[in-house]
Z-matrix of the N, CA and C atoms (Angstrom, degrees):
N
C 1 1.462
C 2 1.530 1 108.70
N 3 0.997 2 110.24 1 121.70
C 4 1.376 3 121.79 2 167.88
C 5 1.773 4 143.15 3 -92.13
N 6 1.155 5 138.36 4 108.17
C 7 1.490 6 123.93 5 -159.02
C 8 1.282 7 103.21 6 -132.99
N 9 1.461 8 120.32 7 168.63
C 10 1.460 9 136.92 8 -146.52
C 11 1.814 10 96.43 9 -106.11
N 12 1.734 11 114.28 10 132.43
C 13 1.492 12 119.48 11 173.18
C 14 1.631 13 97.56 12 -106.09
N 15 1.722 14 77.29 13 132.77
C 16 2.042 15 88.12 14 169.49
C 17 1.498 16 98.81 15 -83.96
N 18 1.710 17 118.38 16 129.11
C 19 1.273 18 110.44 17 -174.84
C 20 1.302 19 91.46 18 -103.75
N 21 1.359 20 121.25 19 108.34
C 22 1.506 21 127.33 20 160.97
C 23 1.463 22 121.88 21 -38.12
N 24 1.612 23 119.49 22 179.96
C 25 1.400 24 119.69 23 -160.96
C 26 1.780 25 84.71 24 -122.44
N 27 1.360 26 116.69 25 110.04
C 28 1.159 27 86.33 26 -172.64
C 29 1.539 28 119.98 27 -105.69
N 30 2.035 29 99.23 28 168.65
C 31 1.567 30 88.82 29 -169.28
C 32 1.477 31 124.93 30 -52.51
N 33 1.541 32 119.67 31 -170.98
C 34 1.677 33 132.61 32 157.30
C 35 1.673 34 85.69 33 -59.71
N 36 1.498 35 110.80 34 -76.97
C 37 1.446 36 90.98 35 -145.92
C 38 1.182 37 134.37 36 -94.95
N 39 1.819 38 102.17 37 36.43
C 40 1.368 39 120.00 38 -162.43
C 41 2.088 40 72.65 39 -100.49
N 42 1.199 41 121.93 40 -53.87
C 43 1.508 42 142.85 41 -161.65
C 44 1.839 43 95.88 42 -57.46
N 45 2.018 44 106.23 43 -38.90
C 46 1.866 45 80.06 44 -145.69
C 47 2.074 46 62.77 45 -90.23
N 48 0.836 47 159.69 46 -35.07
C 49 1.669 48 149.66 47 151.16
C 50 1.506 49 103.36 48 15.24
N 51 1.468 50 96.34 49 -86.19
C 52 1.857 51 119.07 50 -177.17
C 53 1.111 52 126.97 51 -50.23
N 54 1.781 53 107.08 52 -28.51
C 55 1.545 54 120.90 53 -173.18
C 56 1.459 55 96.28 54 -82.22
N 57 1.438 56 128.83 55 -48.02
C 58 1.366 57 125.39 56 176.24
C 59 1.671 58 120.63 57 -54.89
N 60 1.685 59 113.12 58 -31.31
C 61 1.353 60 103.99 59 -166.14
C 62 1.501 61 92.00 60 -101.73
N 63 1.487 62 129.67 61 20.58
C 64 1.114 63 105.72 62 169.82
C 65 1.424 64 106.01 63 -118.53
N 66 1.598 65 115.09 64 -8.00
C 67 1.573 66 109.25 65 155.56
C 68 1.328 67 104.04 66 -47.91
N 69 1.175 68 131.72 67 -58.97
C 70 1.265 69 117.50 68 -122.48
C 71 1.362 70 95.52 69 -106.28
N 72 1.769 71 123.56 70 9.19
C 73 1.643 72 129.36 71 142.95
C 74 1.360 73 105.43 72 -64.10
N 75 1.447 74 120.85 73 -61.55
C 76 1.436 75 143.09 74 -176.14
C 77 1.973 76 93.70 75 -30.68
N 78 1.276 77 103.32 76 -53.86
C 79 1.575 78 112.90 77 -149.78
C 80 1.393 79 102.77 78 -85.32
N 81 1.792 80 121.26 79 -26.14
C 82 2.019 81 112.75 80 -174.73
C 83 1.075 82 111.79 81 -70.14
N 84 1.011 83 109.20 82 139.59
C 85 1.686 84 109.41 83 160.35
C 86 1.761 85 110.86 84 88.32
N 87 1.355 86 104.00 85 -172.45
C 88 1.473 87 100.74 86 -174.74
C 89 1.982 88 108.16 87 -69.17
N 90 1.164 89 85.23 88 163.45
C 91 2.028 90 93.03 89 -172.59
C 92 1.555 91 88.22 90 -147.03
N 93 1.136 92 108.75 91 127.30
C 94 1.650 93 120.24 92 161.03
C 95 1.181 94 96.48 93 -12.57
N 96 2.013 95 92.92 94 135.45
C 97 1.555 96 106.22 95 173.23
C 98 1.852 97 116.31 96 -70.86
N 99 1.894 98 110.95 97 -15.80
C 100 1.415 99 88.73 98 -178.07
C 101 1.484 100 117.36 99 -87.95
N 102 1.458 101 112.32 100 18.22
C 103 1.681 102 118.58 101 178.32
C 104 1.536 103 111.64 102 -111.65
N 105 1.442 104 88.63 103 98.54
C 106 1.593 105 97.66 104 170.24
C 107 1.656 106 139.01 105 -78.45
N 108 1.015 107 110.33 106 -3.78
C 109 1.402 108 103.15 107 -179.95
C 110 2.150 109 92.15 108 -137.32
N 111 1.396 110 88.42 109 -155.27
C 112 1.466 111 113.01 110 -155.60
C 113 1.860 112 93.59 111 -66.02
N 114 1.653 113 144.92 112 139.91
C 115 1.161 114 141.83 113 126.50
C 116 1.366 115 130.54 114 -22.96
N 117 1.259 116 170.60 115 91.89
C 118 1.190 117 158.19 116 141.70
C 119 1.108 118 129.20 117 -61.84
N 120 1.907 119 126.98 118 112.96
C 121 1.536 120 117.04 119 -163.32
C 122 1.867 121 86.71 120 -92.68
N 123 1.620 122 108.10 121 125.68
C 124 1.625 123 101.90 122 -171.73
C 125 1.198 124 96.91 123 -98.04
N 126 1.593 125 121.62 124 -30.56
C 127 1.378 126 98.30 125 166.91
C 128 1.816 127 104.89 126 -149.80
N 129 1.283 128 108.88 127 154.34
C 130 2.092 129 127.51 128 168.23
C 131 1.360 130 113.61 129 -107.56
N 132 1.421 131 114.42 130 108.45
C 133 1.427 132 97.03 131 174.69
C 134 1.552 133 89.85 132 -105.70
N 135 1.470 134 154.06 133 168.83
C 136 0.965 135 164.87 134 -160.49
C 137 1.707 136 110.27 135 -111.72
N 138 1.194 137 107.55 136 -50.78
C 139 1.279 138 127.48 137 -171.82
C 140 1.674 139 126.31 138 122.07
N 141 2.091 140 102.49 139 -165.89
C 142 1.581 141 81.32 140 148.75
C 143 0.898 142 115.55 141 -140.86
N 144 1.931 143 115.93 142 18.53
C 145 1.569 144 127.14 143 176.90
C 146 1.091 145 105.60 144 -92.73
N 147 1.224 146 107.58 145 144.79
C 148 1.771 147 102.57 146 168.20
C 149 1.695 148 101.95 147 -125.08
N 150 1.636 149 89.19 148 160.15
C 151 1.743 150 109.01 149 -169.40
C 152 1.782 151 125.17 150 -36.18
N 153 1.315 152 138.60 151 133.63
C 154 0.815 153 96.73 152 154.12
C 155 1.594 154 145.31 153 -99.87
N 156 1.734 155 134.06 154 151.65
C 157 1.243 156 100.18 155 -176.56
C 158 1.261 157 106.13 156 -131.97
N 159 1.512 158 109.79 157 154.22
C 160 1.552 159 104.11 158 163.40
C 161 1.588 160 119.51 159 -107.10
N 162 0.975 161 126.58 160 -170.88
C 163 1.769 162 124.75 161 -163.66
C 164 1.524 163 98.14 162 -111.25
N 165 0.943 164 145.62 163 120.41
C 166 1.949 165 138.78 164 179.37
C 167 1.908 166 81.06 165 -135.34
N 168 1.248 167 154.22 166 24.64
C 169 1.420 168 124.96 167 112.15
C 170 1.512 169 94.57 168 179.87
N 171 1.422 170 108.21 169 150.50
C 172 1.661 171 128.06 170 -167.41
C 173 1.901 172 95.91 171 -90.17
N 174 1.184 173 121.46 172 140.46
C 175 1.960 174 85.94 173 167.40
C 176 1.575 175 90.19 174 -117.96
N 177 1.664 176 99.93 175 -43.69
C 178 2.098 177 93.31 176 -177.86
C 179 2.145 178 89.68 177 -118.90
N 180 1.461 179 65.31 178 159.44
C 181 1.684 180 91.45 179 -179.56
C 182 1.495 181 138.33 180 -149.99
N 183 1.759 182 101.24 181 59.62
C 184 1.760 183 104.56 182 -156.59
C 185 1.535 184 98.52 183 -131.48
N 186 0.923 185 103.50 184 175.83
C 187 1.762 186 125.02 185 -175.87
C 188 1.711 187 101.63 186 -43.56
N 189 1.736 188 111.02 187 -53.81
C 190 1.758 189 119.73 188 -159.29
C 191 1.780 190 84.58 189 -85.83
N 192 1.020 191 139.48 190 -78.18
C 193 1.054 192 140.57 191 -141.78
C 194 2.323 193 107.85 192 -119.98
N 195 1.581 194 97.45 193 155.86
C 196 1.562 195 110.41 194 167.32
C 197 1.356 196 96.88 195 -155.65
N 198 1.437 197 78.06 196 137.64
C 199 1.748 198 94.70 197 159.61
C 200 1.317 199 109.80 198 -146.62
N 201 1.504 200 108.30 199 150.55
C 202 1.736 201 117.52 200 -169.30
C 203 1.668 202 84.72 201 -179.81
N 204 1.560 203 80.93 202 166.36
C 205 1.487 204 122.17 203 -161.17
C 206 1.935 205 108.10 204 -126.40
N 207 1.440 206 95.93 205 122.15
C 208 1.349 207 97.19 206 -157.94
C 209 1.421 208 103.63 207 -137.31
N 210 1.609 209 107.26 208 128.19
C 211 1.829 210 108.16 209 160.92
C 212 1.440 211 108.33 210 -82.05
N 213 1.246 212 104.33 211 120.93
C 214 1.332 213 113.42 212 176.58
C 215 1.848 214 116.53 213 -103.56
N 216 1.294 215 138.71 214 150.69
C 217 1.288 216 128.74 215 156.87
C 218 1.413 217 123.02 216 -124.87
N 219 1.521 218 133.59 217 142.56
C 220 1.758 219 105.33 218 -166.05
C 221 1.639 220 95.30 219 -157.56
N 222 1.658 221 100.54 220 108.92
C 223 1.029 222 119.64 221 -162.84
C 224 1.618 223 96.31 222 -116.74
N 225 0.823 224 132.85 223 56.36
C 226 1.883 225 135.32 224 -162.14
C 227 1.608 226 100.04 225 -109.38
N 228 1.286 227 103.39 226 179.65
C 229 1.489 228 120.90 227 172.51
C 230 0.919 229 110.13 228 -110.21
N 231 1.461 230 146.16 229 41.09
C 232 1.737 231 148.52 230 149.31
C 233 1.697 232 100.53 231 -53.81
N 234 1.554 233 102.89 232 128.52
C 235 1.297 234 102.34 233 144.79
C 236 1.005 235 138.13 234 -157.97
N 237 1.370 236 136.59 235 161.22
C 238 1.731 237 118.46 236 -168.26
C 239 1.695 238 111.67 237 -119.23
N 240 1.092 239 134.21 238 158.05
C 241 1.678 240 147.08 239 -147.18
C 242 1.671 241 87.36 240 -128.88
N 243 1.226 242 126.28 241 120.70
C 244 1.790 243 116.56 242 176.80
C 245 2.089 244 83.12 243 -125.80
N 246 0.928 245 92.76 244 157.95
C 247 1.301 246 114.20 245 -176.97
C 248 1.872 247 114.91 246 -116.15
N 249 0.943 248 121.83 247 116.05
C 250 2.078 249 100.80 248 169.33
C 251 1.472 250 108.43 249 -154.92
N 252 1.054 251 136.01 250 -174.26
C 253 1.426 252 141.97 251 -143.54
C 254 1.910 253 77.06 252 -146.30
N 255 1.459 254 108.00 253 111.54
C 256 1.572 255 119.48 254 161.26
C 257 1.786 256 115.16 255 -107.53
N 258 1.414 257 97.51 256 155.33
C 259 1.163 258 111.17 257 153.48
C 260 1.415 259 144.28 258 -62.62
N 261 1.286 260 149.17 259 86.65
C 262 1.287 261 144.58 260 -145.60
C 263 1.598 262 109.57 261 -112.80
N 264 1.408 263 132.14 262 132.26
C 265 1.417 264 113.25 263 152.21
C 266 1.387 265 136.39 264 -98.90
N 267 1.542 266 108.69 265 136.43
C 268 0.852 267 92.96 266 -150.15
C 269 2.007 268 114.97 267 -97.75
N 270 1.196 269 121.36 268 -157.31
C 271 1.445 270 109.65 269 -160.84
C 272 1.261 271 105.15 270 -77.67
N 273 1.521 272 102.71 271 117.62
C 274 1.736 273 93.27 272 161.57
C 275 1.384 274 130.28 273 -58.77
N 276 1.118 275 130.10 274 132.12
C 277 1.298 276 124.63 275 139.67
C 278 1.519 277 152.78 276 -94.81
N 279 1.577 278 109.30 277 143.93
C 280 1.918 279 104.97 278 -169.59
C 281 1.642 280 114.61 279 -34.09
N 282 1.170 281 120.74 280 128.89
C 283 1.421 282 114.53 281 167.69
C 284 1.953 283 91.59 282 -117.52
N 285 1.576 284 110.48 283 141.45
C 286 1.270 285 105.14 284 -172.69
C 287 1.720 286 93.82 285 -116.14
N 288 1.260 287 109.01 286 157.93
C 289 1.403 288 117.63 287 -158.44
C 290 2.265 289 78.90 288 -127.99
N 291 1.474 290 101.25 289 116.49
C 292 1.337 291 89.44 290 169.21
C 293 2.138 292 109.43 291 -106.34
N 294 1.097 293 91.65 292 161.32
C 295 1.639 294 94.45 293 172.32
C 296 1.096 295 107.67 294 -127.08
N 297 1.584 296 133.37 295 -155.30
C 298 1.590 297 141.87 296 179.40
C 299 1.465 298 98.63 297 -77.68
N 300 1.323 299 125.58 298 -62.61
C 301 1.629 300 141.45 299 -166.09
C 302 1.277 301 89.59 300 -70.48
N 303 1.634 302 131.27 301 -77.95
C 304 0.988 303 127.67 302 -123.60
C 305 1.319 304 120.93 303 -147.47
N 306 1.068 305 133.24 304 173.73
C 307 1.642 306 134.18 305 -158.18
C 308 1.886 307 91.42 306 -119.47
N 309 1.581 308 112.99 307 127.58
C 310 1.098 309 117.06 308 161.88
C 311 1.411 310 115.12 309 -116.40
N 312 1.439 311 112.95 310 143.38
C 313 1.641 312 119.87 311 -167.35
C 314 1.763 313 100.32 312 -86.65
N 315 0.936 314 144.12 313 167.12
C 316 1.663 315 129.87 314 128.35
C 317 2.081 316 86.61 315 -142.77
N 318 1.439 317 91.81 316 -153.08
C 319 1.388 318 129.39 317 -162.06
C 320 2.116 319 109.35 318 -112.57
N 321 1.352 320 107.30 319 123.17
C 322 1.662 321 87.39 320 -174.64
C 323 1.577 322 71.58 321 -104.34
N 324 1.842 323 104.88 322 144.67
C 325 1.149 324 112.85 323 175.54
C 326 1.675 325 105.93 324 -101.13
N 327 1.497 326 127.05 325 140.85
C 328 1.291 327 126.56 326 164.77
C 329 1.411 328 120.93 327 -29.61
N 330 1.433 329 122.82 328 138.78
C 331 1.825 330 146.06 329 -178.35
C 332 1.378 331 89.28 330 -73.58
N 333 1.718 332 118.41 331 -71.39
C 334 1.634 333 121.24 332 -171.34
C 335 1.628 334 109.34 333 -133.13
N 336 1.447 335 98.09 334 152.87
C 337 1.383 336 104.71 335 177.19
C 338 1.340 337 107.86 336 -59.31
N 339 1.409 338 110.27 337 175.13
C 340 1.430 339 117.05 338 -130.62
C 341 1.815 340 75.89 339 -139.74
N 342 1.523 341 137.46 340 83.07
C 343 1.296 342 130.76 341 -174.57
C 344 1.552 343 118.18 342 -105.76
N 345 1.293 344 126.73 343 135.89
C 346 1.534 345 142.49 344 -132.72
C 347 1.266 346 111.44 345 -136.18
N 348 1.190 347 124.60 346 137.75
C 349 1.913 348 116.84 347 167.84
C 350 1.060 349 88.25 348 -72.39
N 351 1.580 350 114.39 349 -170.59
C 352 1.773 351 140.74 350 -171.39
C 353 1.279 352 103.78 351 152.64
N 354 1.479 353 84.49 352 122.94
C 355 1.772 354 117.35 353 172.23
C 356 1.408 355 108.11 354 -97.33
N 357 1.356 356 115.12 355 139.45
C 358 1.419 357 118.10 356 -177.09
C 359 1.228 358 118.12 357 -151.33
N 360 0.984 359 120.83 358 110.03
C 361 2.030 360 142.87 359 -156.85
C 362 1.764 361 109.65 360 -91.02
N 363 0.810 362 115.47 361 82.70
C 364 2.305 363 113.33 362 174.80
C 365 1.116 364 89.03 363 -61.12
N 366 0.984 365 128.21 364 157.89
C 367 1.808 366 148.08 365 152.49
C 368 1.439 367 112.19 366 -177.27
N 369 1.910 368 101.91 367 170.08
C 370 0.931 369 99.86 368 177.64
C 371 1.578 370 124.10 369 72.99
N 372 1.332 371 129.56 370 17.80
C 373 1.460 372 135.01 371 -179.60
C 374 1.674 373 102.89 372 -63.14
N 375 1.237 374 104.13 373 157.71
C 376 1.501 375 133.08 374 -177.21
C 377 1.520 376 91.00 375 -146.19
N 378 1.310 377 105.23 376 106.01
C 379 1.777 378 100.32 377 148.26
C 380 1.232 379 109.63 378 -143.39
N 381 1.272 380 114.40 379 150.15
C 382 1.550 381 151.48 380 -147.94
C 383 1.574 382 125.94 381 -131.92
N 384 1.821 383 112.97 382 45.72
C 385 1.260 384 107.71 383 175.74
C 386 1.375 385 128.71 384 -145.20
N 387 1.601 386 105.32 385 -156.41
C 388 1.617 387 83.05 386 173.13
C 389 1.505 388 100.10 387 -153.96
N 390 1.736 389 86.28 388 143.12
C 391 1.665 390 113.61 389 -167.39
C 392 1.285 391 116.77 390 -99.43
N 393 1.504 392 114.61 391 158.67
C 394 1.913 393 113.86 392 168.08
C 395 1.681 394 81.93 393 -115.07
N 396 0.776 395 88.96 394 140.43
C 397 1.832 396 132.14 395 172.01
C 398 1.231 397 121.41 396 -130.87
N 399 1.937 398 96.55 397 116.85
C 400 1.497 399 94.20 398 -178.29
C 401 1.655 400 100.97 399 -132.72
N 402 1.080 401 102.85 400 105.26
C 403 1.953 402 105.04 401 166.90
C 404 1.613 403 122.78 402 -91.72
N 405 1.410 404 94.05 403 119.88
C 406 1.437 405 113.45 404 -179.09
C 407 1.351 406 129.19 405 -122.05
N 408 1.217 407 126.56 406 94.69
C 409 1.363 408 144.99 407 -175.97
C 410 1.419 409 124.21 408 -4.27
N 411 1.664 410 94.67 409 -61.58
C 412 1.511 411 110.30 410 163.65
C 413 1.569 412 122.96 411 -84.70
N 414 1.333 413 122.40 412 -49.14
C 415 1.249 414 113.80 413 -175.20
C 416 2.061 415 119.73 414 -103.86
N 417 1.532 416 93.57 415 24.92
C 418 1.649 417 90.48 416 169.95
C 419 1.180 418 120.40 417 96.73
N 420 1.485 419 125.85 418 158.30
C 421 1.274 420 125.83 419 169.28
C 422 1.837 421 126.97 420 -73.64
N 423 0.921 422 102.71 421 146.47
C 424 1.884 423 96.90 422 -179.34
C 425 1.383 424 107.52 423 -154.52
N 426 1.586 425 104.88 424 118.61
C 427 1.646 426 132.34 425 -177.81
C 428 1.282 427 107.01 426 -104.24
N 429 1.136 428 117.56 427 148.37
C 430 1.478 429 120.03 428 -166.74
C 431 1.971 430 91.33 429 -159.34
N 432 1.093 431 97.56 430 123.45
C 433 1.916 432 112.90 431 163.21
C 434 1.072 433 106.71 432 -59.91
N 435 1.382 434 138.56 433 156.79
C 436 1.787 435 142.63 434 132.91
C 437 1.182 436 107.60 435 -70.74
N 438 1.372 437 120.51 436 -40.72
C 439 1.505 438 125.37 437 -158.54
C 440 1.597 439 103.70 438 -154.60
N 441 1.468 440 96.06 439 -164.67
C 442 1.555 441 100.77 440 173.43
C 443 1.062 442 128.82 441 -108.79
N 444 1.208 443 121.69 442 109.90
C 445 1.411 444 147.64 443 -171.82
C 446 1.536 445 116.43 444 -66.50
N 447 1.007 446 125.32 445 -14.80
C 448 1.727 447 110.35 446 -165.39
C 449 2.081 448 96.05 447 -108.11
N 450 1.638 449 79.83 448 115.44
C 451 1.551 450 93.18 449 -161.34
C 452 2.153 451 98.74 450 -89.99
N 453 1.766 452 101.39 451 -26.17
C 454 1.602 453 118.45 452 -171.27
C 455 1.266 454 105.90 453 -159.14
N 456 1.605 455 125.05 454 146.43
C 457 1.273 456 150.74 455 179.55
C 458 1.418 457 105.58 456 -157.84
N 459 1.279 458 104.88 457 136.76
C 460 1.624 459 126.26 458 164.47
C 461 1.784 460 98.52 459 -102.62
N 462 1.541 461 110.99 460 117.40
C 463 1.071 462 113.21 461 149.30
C 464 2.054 463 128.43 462 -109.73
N 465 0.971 464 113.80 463 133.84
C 466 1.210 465 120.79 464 -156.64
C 467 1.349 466 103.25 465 -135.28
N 468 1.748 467 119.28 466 111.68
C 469 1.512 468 128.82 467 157.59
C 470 1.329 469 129.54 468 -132.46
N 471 1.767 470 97.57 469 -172.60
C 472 1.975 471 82.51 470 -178.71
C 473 1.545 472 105.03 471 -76.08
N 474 1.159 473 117.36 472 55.42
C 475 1.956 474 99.23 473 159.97
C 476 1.619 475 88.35 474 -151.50
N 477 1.468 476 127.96 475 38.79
C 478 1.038 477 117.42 476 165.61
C 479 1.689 478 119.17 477 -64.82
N 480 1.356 479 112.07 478 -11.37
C 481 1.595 480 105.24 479 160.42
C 482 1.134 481 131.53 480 -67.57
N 483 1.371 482 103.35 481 -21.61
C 484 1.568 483 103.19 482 -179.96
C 485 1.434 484 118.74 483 -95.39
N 486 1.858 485 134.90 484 101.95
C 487 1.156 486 108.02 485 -174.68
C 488 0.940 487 153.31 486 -66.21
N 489 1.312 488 120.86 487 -22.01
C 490 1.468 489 155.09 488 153.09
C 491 1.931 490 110.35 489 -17.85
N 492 1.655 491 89.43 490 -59.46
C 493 1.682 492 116.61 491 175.80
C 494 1.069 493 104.64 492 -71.34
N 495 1.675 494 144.52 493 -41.22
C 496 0.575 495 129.43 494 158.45
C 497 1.611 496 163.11 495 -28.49
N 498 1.829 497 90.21 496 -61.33
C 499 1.377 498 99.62 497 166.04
C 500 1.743 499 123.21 498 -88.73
N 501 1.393 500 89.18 499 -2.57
C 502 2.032 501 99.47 500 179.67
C 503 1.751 502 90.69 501 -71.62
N 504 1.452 503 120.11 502 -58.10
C 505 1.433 504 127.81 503 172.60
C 506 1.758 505 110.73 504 -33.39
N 507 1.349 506 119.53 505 -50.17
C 508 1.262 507 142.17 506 -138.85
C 509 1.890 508 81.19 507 -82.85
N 510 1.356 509 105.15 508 -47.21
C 511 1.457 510 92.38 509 -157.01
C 512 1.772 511 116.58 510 -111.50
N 513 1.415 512 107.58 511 9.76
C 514 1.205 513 141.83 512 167.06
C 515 1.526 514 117.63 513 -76.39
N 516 1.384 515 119.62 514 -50.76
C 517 1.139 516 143.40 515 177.16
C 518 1.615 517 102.06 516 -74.65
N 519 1.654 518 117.85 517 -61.09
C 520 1.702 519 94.11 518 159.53
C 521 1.228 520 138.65 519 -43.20
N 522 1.115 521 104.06 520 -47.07
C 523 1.516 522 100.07 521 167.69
C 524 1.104 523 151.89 522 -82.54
N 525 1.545 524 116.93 523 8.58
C 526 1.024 525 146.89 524 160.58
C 527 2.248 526 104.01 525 -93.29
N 528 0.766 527 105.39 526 -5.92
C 529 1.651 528 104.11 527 -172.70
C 530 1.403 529 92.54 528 -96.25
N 531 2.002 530 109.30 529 -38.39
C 532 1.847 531 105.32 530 -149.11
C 533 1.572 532 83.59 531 -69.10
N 534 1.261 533 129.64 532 -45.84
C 535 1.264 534 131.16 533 -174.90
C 536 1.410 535 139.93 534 -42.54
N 537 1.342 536 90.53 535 -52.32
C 538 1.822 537 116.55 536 174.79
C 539 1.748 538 92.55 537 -76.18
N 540 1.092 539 143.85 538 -27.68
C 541 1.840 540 125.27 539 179.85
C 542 2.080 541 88.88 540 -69.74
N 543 0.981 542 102.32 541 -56.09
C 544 1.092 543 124.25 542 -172.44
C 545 1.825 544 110.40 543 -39.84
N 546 1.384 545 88.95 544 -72.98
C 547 1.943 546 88.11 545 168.88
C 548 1.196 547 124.49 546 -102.79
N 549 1.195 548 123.86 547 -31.12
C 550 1.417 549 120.96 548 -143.96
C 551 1.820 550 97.29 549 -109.17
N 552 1.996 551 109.64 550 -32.83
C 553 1.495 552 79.50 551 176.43
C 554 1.500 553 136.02 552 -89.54
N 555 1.948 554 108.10 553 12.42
C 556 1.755 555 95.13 554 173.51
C 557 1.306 556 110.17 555 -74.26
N 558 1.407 557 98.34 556 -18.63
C 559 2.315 558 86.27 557 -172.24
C 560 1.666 559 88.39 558 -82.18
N 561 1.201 560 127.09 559 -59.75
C 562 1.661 561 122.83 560 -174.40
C 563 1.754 562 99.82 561 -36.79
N 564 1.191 563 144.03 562 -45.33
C 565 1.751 564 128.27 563 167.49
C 566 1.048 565 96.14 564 -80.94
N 567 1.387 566 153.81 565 -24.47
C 568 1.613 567 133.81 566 -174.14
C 569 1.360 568 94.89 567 -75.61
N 570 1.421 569 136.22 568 -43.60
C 571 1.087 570 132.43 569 159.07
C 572 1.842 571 113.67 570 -6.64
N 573 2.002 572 77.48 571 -106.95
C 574 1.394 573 104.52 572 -167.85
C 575 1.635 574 106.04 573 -39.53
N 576 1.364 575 142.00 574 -38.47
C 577 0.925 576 127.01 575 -154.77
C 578 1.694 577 119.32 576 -98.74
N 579 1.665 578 92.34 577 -3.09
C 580 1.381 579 102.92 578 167.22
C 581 2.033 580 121.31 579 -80.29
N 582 0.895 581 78.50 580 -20.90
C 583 1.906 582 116.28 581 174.32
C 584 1.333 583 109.26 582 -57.79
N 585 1.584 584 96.94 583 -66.71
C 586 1.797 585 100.67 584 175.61
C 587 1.869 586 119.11 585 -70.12
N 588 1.621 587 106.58 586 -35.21
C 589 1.536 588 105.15 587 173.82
C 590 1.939 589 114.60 588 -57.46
N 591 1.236 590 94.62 589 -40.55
C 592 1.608 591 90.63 590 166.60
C 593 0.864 592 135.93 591 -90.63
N 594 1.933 593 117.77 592 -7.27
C 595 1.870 594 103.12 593 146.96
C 596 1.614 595 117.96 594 -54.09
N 597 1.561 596 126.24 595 -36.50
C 598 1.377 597 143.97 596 -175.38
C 599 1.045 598 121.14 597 -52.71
């Protein structure tokens, strides 16, 4: 059985909330070696589609607590803007090595890395799975994947001219997303939603 989500408008400080706890997914643990300093999410827009889901089994069903198991699909226009300072190399140039006879070519390699802003745009998600969901009055909401859900992503930055940069970006950024649905976003909603039970 399948039924319709009202996707709310959501607040500032429900948004700058999410933007903080998802830096600081963005930020644990290892992060691509060409990003040297801190992530910044500059901006979350949410969207204005919301997921769709169907019901494949209820297990509890009372006033304090639910839990159920749900195929979900979420093809919306949410997207988020991350900001970071990368590593770049930069252009070599010929260094010529001369001898008595003859002229030898090589490569002068860079003194110091060569470090860059970069803007970087997610959009466009497709995901394709199915979750247990359990909402509990007192102790919060908790989402959990079966599997891996991210079926498409558009990633988009300032070196989209370069293709090379491009698709290293393109497939870096997946794999850092398949991961974070995977670990980082049931505590990021166990989070937020423990947040809102104790404004209540």
């Amino acid at each position: 059985m399948s039924f319709k989500v009202n996707w709310p408008k959501f607040s500032p400080d429900f948004l700058c909330k999410a933007r903080e706890q998802l830096a600081k997914a963005l930020n644990k643990g290892d992060k691509p070696a060409n990003i040297v300093d801190h992530i910044d999410v500059v901006e979350l827009n949410m969207g204005t589609k919301p997921p769709d889901l169907e019901i494949l089994e209820i297990g509890e069903l009372g006033e304090e607590r639910f839990r159920g198991i749900f195929r979900m699909i979420y093809s919306g226009d949410a997207y988020v803007v991350l900001h970071a300072k990368v590593q770049a190399n930069p252009l070599n140039v010929p260094k010529y090595e001369y001898t008595i006879n003859k002229r030898r070519s090589g490569m002068l390699a860079a003194n110091k890395p060569l470090v860059v802003p970069m803007q970087l745009r997610i959009s466009n998600l497709l995901l394709r799975g199915i979750i247990v969901l359990v909402v509990d009055k007192q102790k919060g909401i908790t989402l959990v994947f079966k599997n891996d859900p991210l079926e498409k992503v558009d990633v988009n930055s300032t070196f989209d001219n370069v293709a090379s940069v491009r698709r290293f970006l393109q497939n870096q950024i997946e794999g850092q997303l398949r991961k974070m649905f995977q670990d980082d976003l049931p505590q990021l909603i166990h989070n937020l939603s423990l947040e809102f039970i104790q404004k209540k």
